[in-house]
C-alpha positions in Angstrom: -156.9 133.9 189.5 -160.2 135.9 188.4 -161.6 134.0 185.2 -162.9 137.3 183.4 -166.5 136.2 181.4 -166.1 135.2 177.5 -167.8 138.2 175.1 -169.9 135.7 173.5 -172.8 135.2 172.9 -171.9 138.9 172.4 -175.8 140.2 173.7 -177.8 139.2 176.5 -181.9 139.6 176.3 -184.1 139.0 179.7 -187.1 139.3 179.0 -189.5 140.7 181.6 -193.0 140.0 181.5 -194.6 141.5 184.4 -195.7 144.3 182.1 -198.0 141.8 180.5 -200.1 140.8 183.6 -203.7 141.1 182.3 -206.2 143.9 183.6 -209.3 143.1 185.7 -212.0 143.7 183.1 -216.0 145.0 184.1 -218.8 143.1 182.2 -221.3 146.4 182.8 -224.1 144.0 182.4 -224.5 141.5 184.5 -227.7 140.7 186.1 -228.9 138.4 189.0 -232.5 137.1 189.2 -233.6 135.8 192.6 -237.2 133.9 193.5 -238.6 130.6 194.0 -238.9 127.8 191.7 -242.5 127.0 192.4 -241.3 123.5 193.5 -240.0 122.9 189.4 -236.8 122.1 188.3 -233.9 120.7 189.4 -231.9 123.2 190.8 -230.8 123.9 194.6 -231.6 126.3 196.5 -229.3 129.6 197.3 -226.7 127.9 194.7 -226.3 130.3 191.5 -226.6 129.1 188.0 -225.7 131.1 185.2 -228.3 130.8 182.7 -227.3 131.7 178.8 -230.5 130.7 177.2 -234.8 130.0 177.7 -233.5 126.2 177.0 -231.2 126.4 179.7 -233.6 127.7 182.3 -236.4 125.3 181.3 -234.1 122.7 182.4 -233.1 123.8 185.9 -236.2 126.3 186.3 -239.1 124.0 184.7 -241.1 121.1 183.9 -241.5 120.1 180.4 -243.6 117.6 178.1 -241.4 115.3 177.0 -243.3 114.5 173.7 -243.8 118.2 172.9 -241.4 120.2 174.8 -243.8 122.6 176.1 -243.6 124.0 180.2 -246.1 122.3 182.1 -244.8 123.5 185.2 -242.9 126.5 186.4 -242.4 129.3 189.3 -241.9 133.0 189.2 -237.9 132.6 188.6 -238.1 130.6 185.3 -240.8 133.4 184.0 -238.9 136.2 185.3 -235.4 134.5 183.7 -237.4 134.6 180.6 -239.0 138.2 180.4 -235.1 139.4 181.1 -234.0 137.0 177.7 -236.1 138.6 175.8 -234.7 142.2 175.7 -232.7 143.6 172.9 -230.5 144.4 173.4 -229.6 141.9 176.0 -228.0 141.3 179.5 -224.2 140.1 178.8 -224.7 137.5 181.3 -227.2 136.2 183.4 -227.5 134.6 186.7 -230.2 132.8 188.7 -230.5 132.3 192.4 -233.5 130.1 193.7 -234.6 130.4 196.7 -235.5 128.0 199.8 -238.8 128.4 201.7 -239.6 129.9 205.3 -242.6 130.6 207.3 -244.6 133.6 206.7 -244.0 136.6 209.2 -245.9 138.9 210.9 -248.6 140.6 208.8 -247.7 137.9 206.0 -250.7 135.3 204.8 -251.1 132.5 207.1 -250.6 129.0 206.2 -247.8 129.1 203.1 -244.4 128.9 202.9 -242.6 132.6 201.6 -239.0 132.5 199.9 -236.3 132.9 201.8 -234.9 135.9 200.4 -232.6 136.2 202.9 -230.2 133.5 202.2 -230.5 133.5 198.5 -229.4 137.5 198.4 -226.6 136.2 200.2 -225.5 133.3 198.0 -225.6 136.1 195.0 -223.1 138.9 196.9 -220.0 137.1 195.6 -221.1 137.6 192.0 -220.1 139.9 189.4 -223.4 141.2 188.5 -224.5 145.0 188.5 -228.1 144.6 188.6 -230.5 142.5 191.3 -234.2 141.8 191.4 -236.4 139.6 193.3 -238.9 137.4 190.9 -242.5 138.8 190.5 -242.1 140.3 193.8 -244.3 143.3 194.6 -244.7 143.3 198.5 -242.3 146.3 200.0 -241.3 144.1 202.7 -239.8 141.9 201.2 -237.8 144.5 198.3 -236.6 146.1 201.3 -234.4 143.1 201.8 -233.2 143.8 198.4 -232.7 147.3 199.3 -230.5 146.7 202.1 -228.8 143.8 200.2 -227.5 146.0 196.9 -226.5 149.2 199.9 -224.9 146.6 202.1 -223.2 144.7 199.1 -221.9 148.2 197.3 -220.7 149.7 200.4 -218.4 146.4 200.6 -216.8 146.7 197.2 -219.4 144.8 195.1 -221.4 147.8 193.8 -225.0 147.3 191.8 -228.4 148.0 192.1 -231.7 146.7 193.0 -234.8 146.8 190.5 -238.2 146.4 191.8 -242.0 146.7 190.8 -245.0 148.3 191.9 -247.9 145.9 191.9 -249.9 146.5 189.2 -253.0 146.0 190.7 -252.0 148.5 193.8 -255.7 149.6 194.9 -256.4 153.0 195.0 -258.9 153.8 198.1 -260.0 157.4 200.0 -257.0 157.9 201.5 -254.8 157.4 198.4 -257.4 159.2 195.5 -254.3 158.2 192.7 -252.5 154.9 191.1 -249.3 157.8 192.2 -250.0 158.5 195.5 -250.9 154.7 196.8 -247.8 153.7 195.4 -245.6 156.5 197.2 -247.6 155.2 200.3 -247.2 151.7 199.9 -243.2 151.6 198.6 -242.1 154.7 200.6 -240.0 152.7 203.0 -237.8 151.1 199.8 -235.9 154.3 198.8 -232.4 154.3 199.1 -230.7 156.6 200.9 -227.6 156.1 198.1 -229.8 155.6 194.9 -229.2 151.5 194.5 -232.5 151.0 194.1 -235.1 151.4 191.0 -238.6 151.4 191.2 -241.1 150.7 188.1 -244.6 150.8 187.5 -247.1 148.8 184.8 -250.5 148.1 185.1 -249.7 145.1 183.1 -252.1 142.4 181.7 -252.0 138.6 182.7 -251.0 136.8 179.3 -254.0 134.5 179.6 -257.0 134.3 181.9 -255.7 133.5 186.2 -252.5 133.6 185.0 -249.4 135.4 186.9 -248.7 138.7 186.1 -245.4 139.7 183.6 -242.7 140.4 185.5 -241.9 144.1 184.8 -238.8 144.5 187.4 -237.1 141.4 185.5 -237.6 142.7 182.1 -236.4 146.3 182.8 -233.8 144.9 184.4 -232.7 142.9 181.4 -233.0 146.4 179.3 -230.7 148.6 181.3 -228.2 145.6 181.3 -228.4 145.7 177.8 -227.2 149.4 177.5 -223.6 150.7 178.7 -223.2 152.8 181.8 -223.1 155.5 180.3 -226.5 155.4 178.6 -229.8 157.0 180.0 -232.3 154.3 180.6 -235.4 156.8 179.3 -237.0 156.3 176.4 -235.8 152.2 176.3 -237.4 150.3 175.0 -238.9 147.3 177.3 -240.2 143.9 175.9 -241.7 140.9 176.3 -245.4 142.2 177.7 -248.5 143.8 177.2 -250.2 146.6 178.6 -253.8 147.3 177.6 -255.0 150.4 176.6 -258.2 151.2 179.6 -254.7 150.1 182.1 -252.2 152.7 180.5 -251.0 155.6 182.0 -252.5 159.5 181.3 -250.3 162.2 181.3 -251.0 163.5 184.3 -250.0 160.0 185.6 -246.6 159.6 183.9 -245.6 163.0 185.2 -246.6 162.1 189.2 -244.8 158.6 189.2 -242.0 160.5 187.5 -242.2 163.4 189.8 -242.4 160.8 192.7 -239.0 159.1 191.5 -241.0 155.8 190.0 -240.3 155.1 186.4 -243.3 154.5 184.7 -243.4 152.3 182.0 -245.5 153.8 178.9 -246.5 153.9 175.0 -245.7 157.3 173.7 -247.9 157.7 170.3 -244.7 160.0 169.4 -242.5 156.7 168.4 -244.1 155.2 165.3 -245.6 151.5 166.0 -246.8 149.9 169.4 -243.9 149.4 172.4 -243.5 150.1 175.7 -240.7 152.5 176.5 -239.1 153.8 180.1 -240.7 157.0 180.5 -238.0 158.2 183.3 -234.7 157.7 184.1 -234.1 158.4 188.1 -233.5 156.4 190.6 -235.8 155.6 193.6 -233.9 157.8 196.1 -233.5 160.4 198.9 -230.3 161.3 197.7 -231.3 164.2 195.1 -227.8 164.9 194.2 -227.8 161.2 192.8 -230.9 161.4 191.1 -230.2 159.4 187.7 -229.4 155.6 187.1 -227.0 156.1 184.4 -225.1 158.3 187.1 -225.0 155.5 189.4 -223.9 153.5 186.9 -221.4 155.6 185.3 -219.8 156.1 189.0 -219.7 152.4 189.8 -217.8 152.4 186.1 -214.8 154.6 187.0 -214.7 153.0 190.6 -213.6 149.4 189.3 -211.7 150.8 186.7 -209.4 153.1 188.8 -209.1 150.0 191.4 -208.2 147.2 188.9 -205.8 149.6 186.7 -204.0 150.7 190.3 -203.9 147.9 192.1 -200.3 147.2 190.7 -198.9 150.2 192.2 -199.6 148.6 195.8 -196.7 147.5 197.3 -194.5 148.6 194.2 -194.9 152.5 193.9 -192.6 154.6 195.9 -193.1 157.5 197.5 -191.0 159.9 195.8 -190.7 162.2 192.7 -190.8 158.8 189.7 -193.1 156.9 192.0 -195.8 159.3 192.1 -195.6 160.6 188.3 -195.4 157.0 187.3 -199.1 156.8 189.5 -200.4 160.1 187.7 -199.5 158.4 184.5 -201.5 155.2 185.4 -204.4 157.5 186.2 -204.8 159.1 183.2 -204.6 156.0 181.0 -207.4 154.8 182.9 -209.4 158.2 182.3 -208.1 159.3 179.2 -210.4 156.1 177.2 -213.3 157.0 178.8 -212.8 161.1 177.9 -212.0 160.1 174.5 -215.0 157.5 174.0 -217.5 160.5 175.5 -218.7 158.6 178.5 -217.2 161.6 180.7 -216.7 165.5 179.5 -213.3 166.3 181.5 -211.1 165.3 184.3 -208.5 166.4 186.5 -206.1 164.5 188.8 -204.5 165.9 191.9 -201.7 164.3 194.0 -201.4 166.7 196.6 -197.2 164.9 197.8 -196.3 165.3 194.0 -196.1 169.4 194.3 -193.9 169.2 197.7 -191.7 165.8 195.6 -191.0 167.9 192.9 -189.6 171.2 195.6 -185.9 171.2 196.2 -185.7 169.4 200.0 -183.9 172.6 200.6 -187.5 174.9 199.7 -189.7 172.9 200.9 -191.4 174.7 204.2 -191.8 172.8 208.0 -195.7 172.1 207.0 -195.0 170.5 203.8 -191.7 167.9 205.2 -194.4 166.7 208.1 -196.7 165.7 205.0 -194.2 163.5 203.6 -192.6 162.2 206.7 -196.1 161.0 207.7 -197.2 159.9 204.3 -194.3 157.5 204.2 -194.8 156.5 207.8 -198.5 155.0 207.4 -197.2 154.6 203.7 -200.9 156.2 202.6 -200.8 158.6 199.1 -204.1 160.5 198.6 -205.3 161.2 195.2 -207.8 163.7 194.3 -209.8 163.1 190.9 -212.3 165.8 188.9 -214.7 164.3 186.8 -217.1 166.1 184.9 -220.2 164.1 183.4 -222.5 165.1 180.8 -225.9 163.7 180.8 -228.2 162.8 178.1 -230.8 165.4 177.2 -234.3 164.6 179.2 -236.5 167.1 178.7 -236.8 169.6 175.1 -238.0 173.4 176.2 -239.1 174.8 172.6 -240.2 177.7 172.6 -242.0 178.0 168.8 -243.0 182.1 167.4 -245.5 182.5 164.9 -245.7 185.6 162.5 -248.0 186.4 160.1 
């Protein structure tokens, strides 16, 4: 005999909590210093160490007096960890790579050892940084390893960009007449063919007499971290060095390195007080249709977003009517923050298997019941997203009347 189940305890609850599972979140900025440690420190090579503080990279990055505290000894990656610190606002995390030692190449100055950049750009492609630069590195063969590193890196689903230097003290002979042209010469064979990389020039000052020069790459590095995606890097302020006045840019000079896709760092007499600002915002690129950082940026944005909000509709969504509205819903609560915060003007989504889901089976035409017969086969949906982006304002054309 069948027992039939008791009423009580009247009302049953379960309580599902997969609609709780967390989101994948995007720290925008994240930066990565790589270089040698000059033989100070305690720190191993091509292992990263996140650094939070000057204090902490004095200890891995540094030697110190003991009785005073002060750095006695230190390499390019424990200055340039230092001039990214000291930009406000600043990066939300740093990290530091140090690099081992190999023999110099061809065309390289006999008799020294040269960081292995090499193997400490690979240690650093498993972190979750958006920004990469190379410690008071100026020599284009060696940030062409970056360059290939932040393409090679992005292309595999780790996307950021590379930030590199002119050297300051480029020489400027017959065949190159300008500071401009020598350095479109010299760092012509860096540009990105997908906009990952920035270039920037400073004729920057030693701090003190045969001392290094700032690290310029490592502090505008620090300042675009410090801004959200969304956010033109011109007109940002950059700090933590000097550039004297005879070694400043003209004019005429800030409008070549800007012209030739090199962001030149300057001191407009416009803003009130000393400070060196960005005085462009592009990208050292051949891709002219990507031509500004924050684009790049932005893009990179709405990638990991789209990929960590949808990754729970794999192996969960069906391909029907429900399962496809339920995917165009996901969409536009991903989009729908980022229209309402202003980091994008508009957007449109398109699920081209939603129109024929939605037709009777009865209407739907010969063309259209091959789509979705094959879509279910290799079990692949396409989605086709609008986005429309609205820069910052770069350039003022005022056109002023007088009267009398």
């Amino acid at each position: 005999m069948t027992v039939t189940a008791a009423e009580f305890p009247f009302i049953s609850v379960t309580i599902d909590t997969r609609g709780m599972q967390p989101l994948a979140r995007r720290s925008t900025g994240n930066i990565v210093v790589v270089g040698s440690t000059g033989g100070a420190g305690d720190a191993d090579a091509n292992v990263p160490v996140q650094i939070g503080s000057e204090a902490e990279a004095r200890k891995h990055f540094a030697e110190v007096d003991p009785r005073t505290g002060a750095v006695t000894r230190s390499g390019p990656l424990y200055r340039s960890l230092c001039a990214a610190l000291r930009q406000d606002p600043a990066p939300s995390r740093v990290y530091a790579v140090p690099t081992g030692s190999t023999e110099p190449g061809p065309g390289e100055e006999p008799g020294g050892a040269v960081p292995d950049y090499d193997a400490a750009l690979t240690a650093t492609a498993s972190l979750p940084v958006q920004l990469v630069c190379l410690a008071e590195e100026t020599r284009p063969e060696h940030l062409r390893l970056l360059r290939d590193h932040v393409e090679n890196v992005s292309k595999a689903g780790s996307a950021r960009m590379g930030v590199a230097m002119v050297d300051p003290d480029l020489a400027v002979d017959d065949a190159n007449r300008t500071f401009t042209a020598a350095a479109k010469a010299a760092y012509d064979g860096v540009k990105s063919a997908s906009s990952r990389m920035i270039l920037v020039a400073a004729r920057v000052a030693p701090d003190e007499d045969d001392g290094p020069l700032p690290d310029v790459a490592a502090a505008v590095t620090g300042t675009i971290a410090g801004y959200p995606p969304h956010a033109s890097v011109l007109m940002k302020q950059v700090r933590g060095f000097r550039i004297p006045l005879s070694r400043q840019f003209s004019g005429t000079e800030i409008k070549e390195l800007a012209e030739a896709l090199i962001i030149p760092v300057i001191d407009p007499e416009l803003v009130p007080g000393e400070g060196l600002f960005l005085g462009s915002g592009r990208c050292f690129t051949d891709d002219s249709s990507k031509l500004y950082v924050d684009i790049i940026r932005v893009l990179d944005h709405i990638e990991f977003l789209l990929k960590a909000g949808l990754i729970g509709t794999i192996g969960e969504t069906r391909i029907d009517r429900l399962g496809m509205q339920g995917m165009r819903s996901r969409i536009d609560g991903i989009l729908s923050p980022l229209l309402t915060s202003g980091v994008i003007a508009a957007y449109s989504i398109d699920i081209p298997l939603l129109p024929i889901l939605e037709a009777e089976e009865a209407a739907r035409t010969p063309g259209q019941g091959s789509t979705l017969s094959e879509a279910r086969q290799d079990r692949r949906v396409e989605v086709l997203l609008s986005v429309t982006y609205a820069g910052a304002v770069h350039f003022l054309n005022i056109n002023l009347a007088l009267k009398a």
